[in-house]
C-alpha positions as CSV (number, residue, x, y, z in Angstrom):
1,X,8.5,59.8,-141.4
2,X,5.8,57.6,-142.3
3,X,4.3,56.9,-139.2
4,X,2.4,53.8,-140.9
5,X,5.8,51.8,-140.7
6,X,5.7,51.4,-136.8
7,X,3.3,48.8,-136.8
8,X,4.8,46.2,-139.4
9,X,8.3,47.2,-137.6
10,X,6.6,46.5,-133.9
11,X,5.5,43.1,-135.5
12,X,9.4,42.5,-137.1
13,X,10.3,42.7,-133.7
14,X,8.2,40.8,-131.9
15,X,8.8,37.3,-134.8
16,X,12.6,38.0,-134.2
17,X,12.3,37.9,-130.6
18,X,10.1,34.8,-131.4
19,X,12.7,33.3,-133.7
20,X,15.7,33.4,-131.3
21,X,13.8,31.6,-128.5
22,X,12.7,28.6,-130.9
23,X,16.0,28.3,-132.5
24,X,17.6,28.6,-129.0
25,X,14.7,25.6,-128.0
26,X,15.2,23.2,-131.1
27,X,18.8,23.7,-130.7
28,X,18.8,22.2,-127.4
29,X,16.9,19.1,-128.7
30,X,19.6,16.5,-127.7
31,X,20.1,18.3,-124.8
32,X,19.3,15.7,-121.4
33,X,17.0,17.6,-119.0
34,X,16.5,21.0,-121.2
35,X,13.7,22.6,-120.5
36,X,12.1,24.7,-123.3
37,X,11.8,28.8,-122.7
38,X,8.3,30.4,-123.5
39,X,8.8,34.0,-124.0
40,X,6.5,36.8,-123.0
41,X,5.7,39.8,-124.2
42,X,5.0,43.0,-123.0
43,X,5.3,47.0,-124.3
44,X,6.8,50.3,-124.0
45,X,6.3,53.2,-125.8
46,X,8.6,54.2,-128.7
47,X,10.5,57.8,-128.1
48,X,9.3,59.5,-131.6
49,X,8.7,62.8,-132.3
50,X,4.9,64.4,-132.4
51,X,2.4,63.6,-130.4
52,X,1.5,59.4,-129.7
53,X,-1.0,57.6,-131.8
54,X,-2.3,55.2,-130.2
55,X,-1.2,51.4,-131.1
56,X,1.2,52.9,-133.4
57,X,4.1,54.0,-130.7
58,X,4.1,51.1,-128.8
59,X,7.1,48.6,-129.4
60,X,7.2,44.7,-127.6
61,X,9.8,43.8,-125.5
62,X,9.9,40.4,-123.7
63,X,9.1,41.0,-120.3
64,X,9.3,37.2,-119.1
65,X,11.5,33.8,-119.9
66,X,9.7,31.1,-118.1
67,X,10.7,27.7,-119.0
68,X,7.9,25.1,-120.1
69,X,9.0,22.9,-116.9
70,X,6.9,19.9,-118.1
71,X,8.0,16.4,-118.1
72,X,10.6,15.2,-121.0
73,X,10.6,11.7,-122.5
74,X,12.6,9.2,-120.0
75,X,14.8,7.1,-122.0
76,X,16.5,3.8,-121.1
77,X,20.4,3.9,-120.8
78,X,21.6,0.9,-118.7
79,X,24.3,3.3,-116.6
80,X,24.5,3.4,-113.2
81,X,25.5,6.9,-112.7
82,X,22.3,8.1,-114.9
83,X,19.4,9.4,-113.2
84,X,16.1,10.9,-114.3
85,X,13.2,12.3,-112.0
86,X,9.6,11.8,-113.0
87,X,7.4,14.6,-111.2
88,X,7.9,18.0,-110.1
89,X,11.0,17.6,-108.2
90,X,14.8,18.4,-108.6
91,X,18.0,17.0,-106.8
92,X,19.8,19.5,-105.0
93,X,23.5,20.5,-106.0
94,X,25.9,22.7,-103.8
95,X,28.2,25.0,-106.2
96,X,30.4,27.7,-105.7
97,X,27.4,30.0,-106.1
98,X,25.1,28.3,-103.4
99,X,22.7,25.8,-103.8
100,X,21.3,24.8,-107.2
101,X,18.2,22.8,-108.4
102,X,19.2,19.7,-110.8
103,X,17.0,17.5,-112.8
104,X,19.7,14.9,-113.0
105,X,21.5,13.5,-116.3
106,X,25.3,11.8,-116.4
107,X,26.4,11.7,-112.8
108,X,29.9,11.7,-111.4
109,X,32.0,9.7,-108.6
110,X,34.8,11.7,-107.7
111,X,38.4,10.7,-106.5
112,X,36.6,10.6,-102.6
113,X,33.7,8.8,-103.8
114,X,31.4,11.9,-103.7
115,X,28.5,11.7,-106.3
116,X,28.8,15.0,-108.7
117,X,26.6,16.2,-111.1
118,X,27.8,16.5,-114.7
119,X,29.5,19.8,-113.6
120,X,31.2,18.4,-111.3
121,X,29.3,19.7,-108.1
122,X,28.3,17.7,-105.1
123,X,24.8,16.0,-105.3
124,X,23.6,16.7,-101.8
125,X,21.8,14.2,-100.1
126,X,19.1,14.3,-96.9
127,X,22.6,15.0,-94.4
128,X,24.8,16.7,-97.2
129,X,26.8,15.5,-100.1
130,X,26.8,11.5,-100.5
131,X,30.1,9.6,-100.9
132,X,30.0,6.3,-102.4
133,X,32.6,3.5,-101.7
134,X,33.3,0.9,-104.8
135,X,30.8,-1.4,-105.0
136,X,27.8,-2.1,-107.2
137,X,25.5,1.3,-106.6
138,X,22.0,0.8,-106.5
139,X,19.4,4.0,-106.2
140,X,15.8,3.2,-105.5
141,X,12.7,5.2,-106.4
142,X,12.9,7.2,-103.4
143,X,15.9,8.4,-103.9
144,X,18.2,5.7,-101.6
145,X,21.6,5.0,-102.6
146,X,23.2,1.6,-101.5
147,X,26.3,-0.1,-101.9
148,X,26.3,-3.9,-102.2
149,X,22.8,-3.8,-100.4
150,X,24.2,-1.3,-98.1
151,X,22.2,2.1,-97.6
152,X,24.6,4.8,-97.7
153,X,22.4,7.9,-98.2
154,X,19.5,9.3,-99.7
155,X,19.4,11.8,-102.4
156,X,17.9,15.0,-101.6
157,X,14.3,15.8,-103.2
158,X,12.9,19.5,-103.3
159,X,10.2,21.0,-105.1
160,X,8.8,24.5,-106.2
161,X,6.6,25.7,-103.3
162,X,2.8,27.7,-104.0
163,X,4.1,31.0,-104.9
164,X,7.8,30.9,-105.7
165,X,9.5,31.0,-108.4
166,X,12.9,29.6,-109.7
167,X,15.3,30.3,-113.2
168,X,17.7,28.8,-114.9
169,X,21.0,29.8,-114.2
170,X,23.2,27.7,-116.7
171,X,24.5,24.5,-117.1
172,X,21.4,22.8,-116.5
173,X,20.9,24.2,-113.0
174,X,18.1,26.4,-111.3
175,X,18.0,28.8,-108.5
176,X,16.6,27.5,-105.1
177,X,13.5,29.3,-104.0
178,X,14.2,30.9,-100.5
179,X,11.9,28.6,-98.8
180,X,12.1,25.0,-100.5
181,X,10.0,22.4,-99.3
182,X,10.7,18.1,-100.0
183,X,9.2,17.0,-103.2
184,X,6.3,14.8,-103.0
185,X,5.1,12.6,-105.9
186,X,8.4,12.7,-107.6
187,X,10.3,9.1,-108.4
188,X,14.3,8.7,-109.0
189,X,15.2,6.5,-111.9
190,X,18.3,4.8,-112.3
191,X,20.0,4.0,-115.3
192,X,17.6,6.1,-117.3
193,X,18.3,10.3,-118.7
194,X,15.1,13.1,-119.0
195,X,15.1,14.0,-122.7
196,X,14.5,17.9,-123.5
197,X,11.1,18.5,-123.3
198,X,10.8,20.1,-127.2
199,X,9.1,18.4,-129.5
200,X,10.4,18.6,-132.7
201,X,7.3,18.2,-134.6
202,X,5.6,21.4,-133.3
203,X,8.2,23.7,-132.9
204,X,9.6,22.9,-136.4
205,X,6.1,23.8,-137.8
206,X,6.1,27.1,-135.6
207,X,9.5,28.3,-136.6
208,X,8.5,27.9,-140.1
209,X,5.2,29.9,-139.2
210,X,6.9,32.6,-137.7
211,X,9.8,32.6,-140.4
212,X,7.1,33.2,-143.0
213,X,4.9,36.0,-140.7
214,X,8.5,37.6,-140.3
215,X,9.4,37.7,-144.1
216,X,6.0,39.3,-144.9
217,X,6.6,41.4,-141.9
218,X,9.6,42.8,-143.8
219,X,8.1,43.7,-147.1
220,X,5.4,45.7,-145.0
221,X,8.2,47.9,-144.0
222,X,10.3,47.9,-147.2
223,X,6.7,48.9,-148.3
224,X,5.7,51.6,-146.4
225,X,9.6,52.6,-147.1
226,X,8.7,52.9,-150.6
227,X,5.9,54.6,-150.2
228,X,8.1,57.6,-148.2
229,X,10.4,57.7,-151.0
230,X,8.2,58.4,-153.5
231,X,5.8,60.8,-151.4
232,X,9.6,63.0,-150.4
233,X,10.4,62.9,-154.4
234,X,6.9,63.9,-155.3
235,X,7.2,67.2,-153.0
236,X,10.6,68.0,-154.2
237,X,9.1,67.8,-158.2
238,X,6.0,70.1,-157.0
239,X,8.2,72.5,-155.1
């Protein structure tokens, strides 16, 4: 085999992996609190036979997902049950898998009054989930929910501690860290929705930039395939 093929085929895998996370990012354009991914790469060494040259046996594999967690464009709505956060913090949700970090969007008032999150989970507040009785709901910047001027809870705030880490785990949510701490900085806005933090613009131009660096990718390899062809029929003419 033409061992000259294992770099432009290292590369072709490294644009696809590329490709599939910006699709997956522009895709989710419209999507209220998205939070873009930003792949990272890292390497393992390709099983071929012979002994390794090095930079030629090494293939990319993505060895990290973090999401871009910076701030999305707050847009106005009008609706009382929408709610955006500006700043690091998330609203806390309790789901059949334990407790989840939520950056807010179209909330929910159950048949008791509870206030869900667009999956339908309870939005915990400081002292657990927060019912609401009928009335005109009002939520501050701090997070306080009253009915007809009446305070009836206050939403939950948490942040991302030094150190820890959290993921997305679906559906909008994140894992809770093992030690949360309150969020500080971080202001509730009512009757307004977090808009995905891509911007079209950019990540438009890089798709394209990557589509292109794939294609040429491609004819390196159908290349270099070429090239092994010819060499195999050569020897078979001189033998």
């Amino acid at each position: 085999m033409n061992r000259g093929i294992y770099p432009p085929l290292a590369g072709a895998i490294t644009l696809e992996q590329r490709l599939e996370v910006l699709s997956h990012n522009i895709g989710n354009l419209q999507t209220t609190g998205f939070k873009k991914d930003k792949p990272i790469f890292a390497t393992v060494l390709g099983q071929t036979s012979g002994p390794s040259v090095a930079g030629l046996d090494l293939f990319p594999v993505i060895g990290g997902l973090p999401a871009d967690r910076s701030q999305g464009v707050l847009a106005h709505t009008g609706g009382a049950l929408d709610i955006a956060l500006q700043g690091e913090g998330f609203l806390v949700a309790e789901t059949p898998d334990g407790l989840r970090y939520y950056r807010g969007g179209k909330l929910q008032r159950n048949a008791d009054g509870h206030l869900m999150t667009h999956n339908g989970d309870p939005l915990l507040g400081k002292n657990g989930p927060i019912k609401v009785p009928s009335g005109e709901m009002v939520i501050d910047n701090n997070g306080t929910v009253s009915v007809n001027n009446v305070g009836v809870g206050r939403l939950r705030l948490d942040q991302i501690p030094a150190g820890e880490t959290t993921q997305k785990v679906g559906n909008l949510y994140w894992t809770v860290p093992q030690k949360p701490t309150p969020a500080s900085g971080t202001t509730v806005h009512q009757g307004m929705l977090e808009k995905s933090n891509v911007n079209p613009a950019l990540d438009m131009v890089e798709l394209i930039k990557v589509t292109r660096e794939y294609e040429q990718m491609q004819k390196a390899i159908q290349a270099m395939d070429e090239m092994s062809s010819q060499a195999i029929q050569a020897s078979r003419v001189q033998g």
